[in-house]
Every structure is written in C-alpha cells, then in structure tokens.
C-alpha positions as CSV (number, residue, x, y, z in Angstrom):
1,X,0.0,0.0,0.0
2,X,2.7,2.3,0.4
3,X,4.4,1.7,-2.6
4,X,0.8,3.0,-4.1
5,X,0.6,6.1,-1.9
6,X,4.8,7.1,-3.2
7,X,3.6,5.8,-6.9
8,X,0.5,8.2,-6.8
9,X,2.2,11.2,-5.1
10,X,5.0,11.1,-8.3
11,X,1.9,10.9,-10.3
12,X,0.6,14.4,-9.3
13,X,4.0,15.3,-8.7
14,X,4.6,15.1,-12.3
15,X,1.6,17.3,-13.6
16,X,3.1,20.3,-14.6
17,X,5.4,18.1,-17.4
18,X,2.0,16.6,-19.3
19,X,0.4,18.3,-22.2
20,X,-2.6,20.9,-21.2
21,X,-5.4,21.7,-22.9
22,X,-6.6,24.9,-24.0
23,X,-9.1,24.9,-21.3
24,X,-11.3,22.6,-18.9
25,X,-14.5,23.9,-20.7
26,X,-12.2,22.5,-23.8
27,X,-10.9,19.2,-22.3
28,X,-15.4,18.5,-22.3
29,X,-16.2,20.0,-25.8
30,X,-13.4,18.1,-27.5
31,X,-14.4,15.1,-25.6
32,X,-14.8,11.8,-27.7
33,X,-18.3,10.0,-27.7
34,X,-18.0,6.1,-28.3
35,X,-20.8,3.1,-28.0
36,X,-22.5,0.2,-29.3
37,X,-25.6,-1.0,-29.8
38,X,-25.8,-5.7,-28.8
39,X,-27.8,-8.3,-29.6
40,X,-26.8,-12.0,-28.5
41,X,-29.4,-15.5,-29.3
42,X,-27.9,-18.3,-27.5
43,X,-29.9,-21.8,-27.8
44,X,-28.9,-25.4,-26.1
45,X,-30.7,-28.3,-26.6
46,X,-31.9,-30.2,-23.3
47,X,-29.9,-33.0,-22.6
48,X,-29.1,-34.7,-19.8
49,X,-25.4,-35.1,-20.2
50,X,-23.6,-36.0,-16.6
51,X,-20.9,-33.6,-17.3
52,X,-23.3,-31.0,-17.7
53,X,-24.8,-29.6,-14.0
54,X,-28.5,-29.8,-13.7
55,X,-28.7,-26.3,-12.9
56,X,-26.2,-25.4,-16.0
57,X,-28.3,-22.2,-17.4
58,X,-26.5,-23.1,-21.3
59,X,-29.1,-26.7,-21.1
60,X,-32.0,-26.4,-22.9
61,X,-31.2,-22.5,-23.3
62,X,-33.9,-20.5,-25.5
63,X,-33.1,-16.8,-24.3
64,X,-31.5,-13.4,-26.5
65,X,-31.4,-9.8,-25.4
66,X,-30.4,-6.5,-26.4
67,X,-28.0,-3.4,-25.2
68,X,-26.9,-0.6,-25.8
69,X,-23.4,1.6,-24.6
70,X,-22.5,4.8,-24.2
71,X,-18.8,5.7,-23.6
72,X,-17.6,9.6,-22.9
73,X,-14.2,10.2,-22.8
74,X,-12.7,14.5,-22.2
75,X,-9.8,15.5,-24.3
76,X,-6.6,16.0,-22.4
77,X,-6.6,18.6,-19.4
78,X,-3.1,18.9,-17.7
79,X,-2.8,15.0,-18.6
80,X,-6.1,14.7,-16.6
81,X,-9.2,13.0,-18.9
82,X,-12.6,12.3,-17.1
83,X,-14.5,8.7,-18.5
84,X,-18.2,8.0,-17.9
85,X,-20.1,5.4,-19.5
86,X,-23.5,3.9,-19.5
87,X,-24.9,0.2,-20.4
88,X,-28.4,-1.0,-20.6
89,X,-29.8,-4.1,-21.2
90,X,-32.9,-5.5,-22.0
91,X,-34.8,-9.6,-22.5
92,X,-36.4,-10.1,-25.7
93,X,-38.0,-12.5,-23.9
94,X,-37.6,-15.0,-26.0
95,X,-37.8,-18.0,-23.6
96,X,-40.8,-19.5,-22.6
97,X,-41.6,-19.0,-19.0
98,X,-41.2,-21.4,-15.9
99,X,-39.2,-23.4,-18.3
100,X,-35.5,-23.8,-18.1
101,X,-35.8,-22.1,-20.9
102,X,-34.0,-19.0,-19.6
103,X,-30.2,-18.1,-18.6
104,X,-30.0,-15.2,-16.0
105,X,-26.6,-14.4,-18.3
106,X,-28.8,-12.8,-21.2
107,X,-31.8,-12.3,-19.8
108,X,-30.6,-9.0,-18.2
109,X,-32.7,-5.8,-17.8
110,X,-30.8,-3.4,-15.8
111,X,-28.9,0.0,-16.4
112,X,-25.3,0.3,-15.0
113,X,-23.4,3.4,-15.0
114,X,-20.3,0.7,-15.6
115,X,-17.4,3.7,-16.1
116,X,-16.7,6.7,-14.1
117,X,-13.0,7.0,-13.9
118,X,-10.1,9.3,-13.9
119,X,-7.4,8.9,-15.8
120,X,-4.0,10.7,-15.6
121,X,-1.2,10.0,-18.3
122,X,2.3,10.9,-17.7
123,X,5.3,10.5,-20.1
124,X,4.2,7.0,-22.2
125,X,1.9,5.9,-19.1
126,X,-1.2,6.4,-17.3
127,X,-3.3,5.2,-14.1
128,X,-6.8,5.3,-14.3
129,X,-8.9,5.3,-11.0
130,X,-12.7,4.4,-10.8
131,X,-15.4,2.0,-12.3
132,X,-13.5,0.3,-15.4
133,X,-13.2,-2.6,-17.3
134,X,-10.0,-4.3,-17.6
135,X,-9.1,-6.7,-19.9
136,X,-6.0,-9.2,-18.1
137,X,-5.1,-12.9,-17.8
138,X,-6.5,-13.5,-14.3
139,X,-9.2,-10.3,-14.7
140,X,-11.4,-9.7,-16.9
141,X,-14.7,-8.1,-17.7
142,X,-16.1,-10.7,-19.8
143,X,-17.7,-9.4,-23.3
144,X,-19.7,-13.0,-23.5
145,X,-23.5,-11.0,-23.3
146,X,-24.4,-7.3,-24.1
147,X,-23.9,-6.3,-20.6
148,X,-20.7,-6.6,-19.4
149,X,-19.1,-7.3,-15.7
150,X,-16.4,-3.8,-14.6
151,X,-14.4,-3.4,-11.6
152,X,-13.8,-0.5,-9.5
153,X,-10.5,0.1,-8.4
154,X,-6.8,1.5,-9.8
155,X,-4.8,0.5,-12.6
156,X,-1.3,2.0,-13.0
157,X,0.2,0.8,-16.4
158,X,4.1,1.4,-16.7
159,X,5.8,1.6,-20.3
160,X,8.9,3.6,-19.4
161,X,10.8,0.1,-18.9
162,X,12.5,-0.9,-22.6
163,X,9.9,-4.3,-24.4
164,X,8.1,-3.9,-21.4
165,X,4.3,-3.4,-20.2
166,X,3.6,-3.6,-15.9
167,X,0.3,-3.0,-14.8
168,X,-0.6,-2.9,-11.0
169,X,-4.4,-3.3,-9.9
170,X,-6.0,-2.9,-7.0
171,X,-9.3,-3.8,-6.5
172,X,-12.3,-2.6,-3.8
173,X,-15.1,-3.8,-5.7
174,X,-16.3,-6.4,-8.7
175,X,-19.8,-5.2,-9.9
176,X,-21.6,-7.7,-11.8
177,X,-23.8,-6.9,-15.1
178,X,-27.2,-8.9,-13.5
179,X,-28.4,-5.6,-11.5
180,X,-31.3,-6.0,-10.1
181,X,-32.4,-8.8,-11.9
182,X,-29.9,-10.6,-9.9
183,X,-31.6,-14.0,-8.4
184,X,-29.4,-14.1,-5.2
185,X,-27.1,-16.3,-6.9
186,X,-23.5,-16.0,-5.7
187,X,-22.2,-16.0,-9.2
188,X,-24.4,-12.9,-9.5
189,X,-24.2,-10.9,-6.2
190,X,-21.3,-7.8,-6.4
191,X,-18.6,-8.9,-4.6
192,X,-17.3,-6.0,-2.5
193,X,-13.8,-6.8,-1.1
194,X,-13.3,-6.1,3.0
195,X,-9.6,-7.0,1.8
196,X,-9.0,-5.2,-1.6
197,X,-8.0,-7.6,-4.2
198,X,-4.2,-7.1,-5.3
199,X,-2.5,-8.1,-8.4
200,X,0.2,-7.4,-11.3
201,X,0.9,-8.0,-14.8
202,X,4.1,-8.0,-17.0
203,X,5.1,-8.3,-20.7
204,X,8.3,-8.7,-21.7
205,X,9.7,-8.9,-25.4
206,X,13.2,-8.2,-24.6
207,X,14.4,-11.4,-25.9
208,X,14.5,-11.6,-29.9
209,X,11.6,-13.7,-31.0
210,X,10.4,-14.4,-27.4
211,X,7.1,-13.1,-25.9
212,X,6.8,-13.5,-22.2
213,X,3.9,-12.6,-19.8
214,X,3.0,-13.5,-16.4
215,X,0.4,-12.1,-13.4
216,X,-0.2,-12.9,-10.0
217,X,-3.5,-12.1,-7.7
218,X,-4.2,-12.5,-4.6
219,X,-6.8,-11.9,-2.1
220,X,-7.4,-12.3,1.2
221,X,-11.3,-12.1,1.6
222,X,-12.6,-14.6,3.5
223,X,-16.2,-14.5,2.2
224,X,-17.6,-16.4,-1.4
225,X,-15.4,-14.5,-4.1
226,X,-18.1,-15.5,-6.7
227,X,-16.2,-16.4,-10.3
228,X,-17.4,-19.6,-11.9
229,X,-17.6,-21.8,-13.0
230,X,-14.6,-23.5,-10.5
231,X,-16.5,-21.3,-7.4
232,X,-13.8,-20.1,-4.6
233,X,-15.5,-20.9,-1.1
234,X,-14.6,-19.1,2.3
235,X,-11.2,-17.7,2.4
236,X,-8.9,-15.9,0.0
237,X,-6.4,-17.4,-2.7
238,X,-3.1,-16.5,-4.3
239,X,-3.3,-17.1,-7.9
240,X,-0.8,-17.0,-10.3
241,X,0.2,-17.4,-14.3
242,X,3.3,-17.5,-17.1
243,X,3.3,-18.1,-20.6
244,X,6.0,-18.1,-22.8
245,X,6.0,-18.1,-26.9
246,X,9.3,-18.9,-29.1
247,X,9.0,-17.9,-32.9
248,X,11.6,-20.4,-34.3
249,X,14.0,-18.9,-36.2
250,X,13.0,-21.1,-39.8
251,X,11.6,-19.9,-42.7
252,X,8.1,-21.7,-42.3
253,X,6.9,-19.8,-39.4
254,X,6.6,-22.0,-36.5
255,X,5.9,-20.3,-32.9
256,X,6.1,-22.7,-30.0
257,X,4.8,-22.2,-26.5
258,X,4.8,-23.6,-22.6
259,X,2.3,-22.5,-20.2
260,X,1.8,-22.9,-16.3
261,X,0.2,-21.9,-13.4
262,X,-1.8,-22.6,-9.9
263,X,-3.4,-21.7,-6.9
264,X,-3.0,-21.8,-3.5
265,X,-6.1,-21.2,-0.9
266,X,-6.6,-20.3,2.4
267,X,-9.7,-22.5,3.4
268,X,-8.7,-25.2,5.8
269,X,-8.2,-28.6,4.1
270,X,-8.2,-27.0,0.8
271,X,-5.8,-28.5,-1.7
272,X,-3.6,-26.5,-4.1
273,X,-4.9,-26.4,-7.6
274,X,-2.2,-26.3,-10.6
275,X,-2.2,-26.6,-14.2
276,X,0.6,-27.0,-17.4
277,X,0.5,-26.7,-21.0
278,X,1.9,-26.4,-24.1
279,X,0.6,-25.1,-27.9
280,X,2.3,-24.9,-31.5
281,X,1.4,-22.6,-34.0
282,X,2.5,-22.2,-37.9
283,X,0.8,-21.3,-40.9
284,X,0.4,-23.5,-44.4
285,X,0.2,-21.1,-47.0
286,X,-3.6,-19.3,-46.2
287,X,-4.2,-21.6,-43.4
288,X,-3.4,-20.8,-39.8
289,X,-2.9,-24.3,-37.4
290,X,-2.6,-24.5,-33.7
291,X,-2.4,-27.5,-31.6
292,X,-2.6,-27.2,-28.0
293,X,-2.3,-29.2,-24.4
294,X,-3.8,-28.6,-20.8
295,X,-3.2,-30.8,-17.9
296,X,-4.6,-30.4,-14.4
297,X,-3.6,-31.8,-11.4
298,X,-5.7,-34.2,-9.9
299,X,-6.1,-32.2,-6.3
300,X,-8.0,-28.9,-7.0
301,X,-9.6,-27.0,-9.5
302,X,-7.9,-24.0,-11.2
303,X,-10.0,-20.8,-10.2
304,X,-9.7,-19.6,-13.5
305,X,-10.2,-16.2,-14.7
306,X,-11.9,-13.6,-11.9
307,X,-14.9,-12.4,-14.0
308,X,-17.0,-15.0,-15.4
309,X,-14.2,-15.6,-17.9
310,X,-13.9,-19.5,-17.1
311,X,-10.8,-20.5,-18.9
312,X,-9.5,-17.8,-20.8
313,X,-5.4,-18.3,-20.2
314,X,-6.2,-22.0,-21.5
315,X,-5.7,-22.6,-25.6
316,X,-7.6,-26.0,-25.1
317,X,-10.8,-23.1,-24.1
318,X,-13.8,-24.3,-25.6
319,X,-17.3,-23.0,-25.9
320,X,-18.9,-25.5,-23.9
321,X,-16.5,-27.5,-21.9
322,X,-13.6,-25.7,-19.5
323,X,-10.5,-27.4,-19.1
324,X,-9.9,-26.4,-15.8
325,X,-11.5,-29.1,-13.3
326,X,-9.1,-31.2,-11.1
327,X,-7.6,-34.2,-13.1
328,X,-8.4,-32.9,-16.6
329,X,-5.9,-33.2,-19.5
330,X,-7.3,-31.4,-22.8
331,X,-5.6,-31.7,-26.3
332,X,-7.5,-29.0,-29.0
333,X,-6.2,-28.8,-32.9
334,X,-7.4,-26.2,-35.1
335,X,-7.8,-24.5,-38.3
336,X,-8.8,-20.8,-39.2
337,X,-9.2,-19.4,-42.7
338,X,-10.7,-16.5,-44.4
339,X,-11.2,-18.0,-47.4
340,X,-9.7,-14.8,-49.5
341,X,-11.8,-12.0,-47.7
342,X,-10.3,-9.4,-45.4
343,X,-13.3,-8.8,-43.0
344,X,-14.0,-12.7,-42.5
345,X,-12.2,-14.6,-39.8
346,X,-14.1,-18.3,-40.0
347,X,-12.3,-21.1,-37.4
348,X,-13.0,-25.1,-36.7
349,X,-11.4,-26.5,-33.7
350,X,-12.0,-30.3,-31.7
351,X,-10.9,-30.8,-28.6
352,X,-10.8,-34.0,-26.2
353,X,-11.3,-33.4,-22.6
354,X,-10.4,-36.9,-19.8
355,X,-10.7,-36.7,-16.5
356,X,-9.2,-39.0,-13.6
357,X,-11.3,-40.8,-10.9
358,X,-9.6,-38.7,-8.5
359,X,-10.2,-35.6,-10.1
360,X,-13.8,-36.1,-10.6
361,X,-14.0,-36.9,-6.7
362,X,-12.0,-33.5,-5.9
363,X,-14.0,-31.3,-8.6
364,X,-17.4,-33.0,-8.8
365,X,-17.7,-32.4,-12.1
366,X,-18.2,-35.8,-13.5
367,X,-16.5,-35.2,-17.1
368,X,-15.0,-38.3,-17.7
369,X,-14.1,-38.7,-21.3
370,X,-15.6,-35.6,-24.0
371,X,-15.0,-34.7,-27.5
372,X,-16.2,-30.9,-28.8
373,X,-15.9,-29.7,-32.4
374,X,-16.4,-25.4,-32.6
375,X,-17.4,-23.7,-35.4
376,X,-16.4,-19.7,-34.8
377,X,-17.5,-17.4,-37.9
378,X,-17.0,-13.5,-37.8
379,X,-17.6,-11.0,-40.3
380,X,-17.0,-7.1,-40.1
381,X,-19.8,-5.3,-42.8
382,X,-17.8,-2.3,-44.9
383,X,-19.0,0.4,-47.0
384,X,-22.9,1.8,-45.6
385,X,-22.8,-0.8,-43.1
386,X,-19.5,0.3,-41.6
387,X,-19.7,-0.7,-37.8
388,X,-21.9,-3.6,-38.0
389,X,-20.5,-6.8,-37.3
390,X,-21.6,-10.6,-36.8
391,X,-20.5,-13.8,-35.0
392,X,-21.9,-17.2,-34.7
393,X,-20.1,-19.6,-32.6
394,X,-21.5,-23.2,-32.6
395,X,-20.4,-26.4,-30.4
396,X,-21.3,-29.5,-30.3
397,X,-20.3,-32.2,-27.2
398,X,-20.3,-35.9,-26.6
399,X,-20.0,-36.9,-23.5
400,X,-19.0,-40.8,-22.2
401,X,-18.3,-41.1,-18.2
402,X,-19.1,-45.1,-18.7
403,X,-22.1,-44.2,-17.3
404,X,-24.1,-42.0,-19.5
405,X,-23.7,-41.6,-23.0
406,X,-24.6,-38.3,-24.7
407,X,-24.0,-35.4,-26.3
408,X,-25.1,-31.5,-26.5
409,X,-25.4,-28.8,-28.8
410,X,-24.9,-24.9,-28.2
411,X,-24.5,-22.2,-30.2
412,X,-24.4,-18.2,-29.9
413,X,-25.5,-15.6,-32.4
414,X,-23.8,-12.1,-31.8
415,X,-24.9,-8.9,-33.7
416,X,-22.7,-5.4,-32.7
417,X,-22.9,-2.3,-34.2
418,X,-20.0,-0.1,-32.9
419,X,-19.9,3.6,-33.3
C-alpha cells in the first residue's frame, strides 16, 4: 500500500510536465463519444449429459437480449481525462416461461453506470482510477453478453521500462452486469472486497523472437469470491500465471509455446490447484494451425479467470466444456481461414477433454471422457454498413463417463454495431 501512496504522489507530482489543454471547458467539448448497440441468441438443446450440472443455465437454453453503450471520454486537461459510460440491457423474452428455458446471463434488464474513472497520463503511461473494465489474464470483464461485468478500483500501467508493459491493480469492488435482476445467486451478487484484491501484470519482449507474460493475484477475503464456473469458497487465494512463446527462427513460421500456473487457498483442508501446458502454432500457405495441451492436477480446481471468464489463459478453451476441473488433460487442434476476404475470420477446432477418478472426486464435475468440435464465424460489414459486425459460434459435445452416454449442442449468435 505504500508503494501505491509514493507511486500516486510522483503521479501528481509530475503534472506540470504533461500536455494541457486549451481549457477545462475545452478538455469537455473536445471530448470523444464512443458506444454500441448488442444483440446475443444463444440456444442449447436439453440433454441430460452428466458432465453438464442440472442447474447449468446453457441446457436447454432458449433466451437473446439487447444493449446498448455509451462511452464519454474528455480530451486531455493537464494529462487529466474524465470517463463516464453507461450500459443497458434488456430480455427479448424469447424464452418460454417457468421453463429452463431462460439463462440469468442474457436475460438482463438493468442499467449500469459501468465507467466513471479518472485517468492521468504521464510520459508513455497512465493510471486510471474508478469504475472500469479491464481486460488481463487473471481479470477480466467478460464481453460474452451485451452487458458486461467492470471493476472499480486503480490500474497504474508502466511503459517507461525498454519491451516492457507492468500493470498494477488494485481492487475494492467487482460489480456484476445482473443488477437488479440478480436472483441471489453467488455468481451474480457484487462482490465488494473487505480486503482489496491485489495483483500485477508484465510483458516482456526483450528477448528476440520471445514473448513473455505473467500475473499474479491474490486476495485475502474470507467470504464467497463468486467467479465460476470452478467457485472459490470461504477464504482468500493466491493465484498466479506465465506463458512463454518462441517464434523459431525457420523460414516456415513455426511459434512454440509452454504454459503454467496454480493456486493456493486459504480454506482449511483445501488442496492446491495447478495446471501446465503447451501449444504450437505455424501457418500452411492461407491456413493458420494451432495445436494445443492442458493438464490439471488431480487435487484442485484452477479458479480460473476472476470475471466469469472460465478459462481464458487455456488454448484448449472451448465453448462449452472448460478445461480447468481437477484431473483434466485437454488436447484441441485447429484450423482458421478467411477463405480470400479481409473482413472474414471463420475457425473449426475439436478438442478432447479426460478426466481421472480422482479428479472427478475433488471437482465434482463428472466429465469423464468428452469430445467438442467449434465452429467460430465472424464478419466485419464495410462500406454503408460500416460498424456492423456478426458472429456465430456453434459447439457441439459428446459426452462418455461409462455411465451415461450423450451429447449437447450450443451455439451463440452475436450482432454489434459499434460507433
């Protein structure tokens, strides 16, 4: 904390050397007006899969909503700039009612004034202080549905060090995109941290060819921190992540990669969660290839990424099934192509998901043995449509614990218009 207090202080400290505007009255006039206006269909058939919970909202999912952003943003005032935005959501209503019909993720209608930060910029870096989204490893606000999840706390992000980017976060609250609509759910209920939530980030590129990137978090609250879907009970957790990426030095570009990570918690007879991996990517001629690995230990689950972002570090990440349950090793291959236009970006990717006994008795998710195959189609419009863009993103399960045998289909239908 004190190291915050000197960091800030040298912040203000150094005022006088940023850029001013003309005038405050200015810094609002010349102000920047962003937004978008969201639509998202998701639809799951009902199956009765054992990997998939009962309660899982995705299962027999019917449900699609609408939103709309706002983002405000001052011009430059002594290196000072003010940011307010706005979100609203609302059901289409789509689903049938008293059915399971509905999923509490897109069935939103509530208003958030998600942003209202400062930001201060000084030499090639900033901190920004208030409600904000943030977009890291191990802390996210999750873009999955029109309404988004935002944070309110500081982020100070350093560039003065050569090939290298350091953020610092701290954390006071995690305000979820449910609002009132919220069912009491602890995956929906704001979290608001007695014990603020600490972490940090780095990227490195120093090394020729070589990408590097790691963050740690930790918190210390000792009530339900609320992610999902690997939920952290009582007690606080130390979290913590590395990757590393190696562009050969051949003439077929081949870029090879290690990944690993872990947890450790604070709750009495919990066990220590960690996780490895490992990815290759090259291109054959139009073609982009990447194969990928994920293996979990057997004794905990991997807490994943804090805001409903379940798996995001993992390349094995698929739309339905998350790789990061106790005693899961994941392989994924896949194959993206834009088959000659610009504003297309088209994917297919299977992956294979086994689970141990052992970690299916630690995790209780009974995955056992799963193949998925994604679909992932986007397409940015040009010309009068300018703005507009579209995504479907299909996947399709198959389940076998040696118990039950079946499969399940999901897919997601995304409409943006940005502005």
């Amino acid at each position: 904390m004190k190291a915050i207090h000197l960091s800030l202080a040298a912040l203000v400290a150094m005022g006088t050397m940023a850029h001013a505007g003309e005038s405050l009255e200015d810094a609002f006039k010349n102000g920047k007006v962003s937004g978008a206006f969201k639509f998202v269909y998701a639809n799951g058939t009902d199956s009765d899969a054992a990997a998939l919970n009962p309660q899982d909202p995705a299962n027999n999912s019917n449900v699609g909503s609408v939103a709309v952003e706002l983002k405000y943003l001052t011009d430059d005032f002594y290196g000072f700039k003010l940011g307010l935005g706005f979100q609203s959501g609302h059901d289409l209503k789509i689903h049938k009612k008293n059915t399971t019909e509905d999923d509490s993720r897109n069935s939103v209608s509530a208003s958030h004034l998600h942003n209202l930060y400062l930001q201060y910029s000084f030499l090639n870096s900033n901190v920004i202080v208030g409600r904000q989204g943030i977009k890291l490893p191990l802390l996210m606000s999750s873009s999955a549905w029109p309404l988004e999840d935002y944070f309110t706390g500081a982020v100070l992000t350093v560039n003065e060090i050569p090939d290298t980017v350091l953020k610092l976060v701290y954390i006071k609250e995690w305000n979820k995109r449910y609002g009132s609509d919220s069912n009491g759910g602890i995956v929906q209920e704001d979290v608001h941290y007695e014990k603020p939530l600490y972490s940090v980030f780095v990227k490195n590129t120093s090394i020729k060819d070589v990408t590097f990137e790691g963050q740690y978090l930790t918190t210390n609250e000792k009530s339900f921190n609320g992610d999902a879907p690997a939920l952290v009970a009582v007690g606080g957790f130390d979290q913590y992540y590395a990757r590393a990426d190696y562009k050969l030095p051949t003439e077929h570009p081949v870029t090879l990669g290690v990944l690993w990570g872990g947890a450790e918690f604070d709750a009495a007879g919990k066990k220590d969660a960690s996780f490895y991996g490992a990815r290759a990517m090259t291109n054959i001629g139009e073609v982009g290839l990447k194969a990928a690995y994920t293996s979990v230990d057997d004794d905990a689950d991997f807490p994943s990424t804090l805001g409903h972002v379940p798996d995001a570090v993992l390349d094995t990440s698929m739309l339905v099934n998350n790789a990061i349950f106790a005693g899961i090793d994941a392989v994924s291959l896949q194959a993206s192509y834009n088959f000659g236009i610009p504003a297309l970006r088209s994917a297919v990717k299977i992956g294979h998901f086994k689970q141990s006994d052992e970690g299916k008795a630690n995790s209780g998710t009974k995955l056992g043995k799963a193949t998925e195959v994604n679909v992932d189609v986007n397409y940015a419009f040009a010309g009068l449509l300018k703005g507009f863009s579209t995504r479907v993103w299909a996947g399709h399960a198959k389940y076998d614990d040696n118990v039950d045998k079946d499969d399940f289909t999901y897919a997601k239908w995304y409409v943006t218009y940005r502005f």
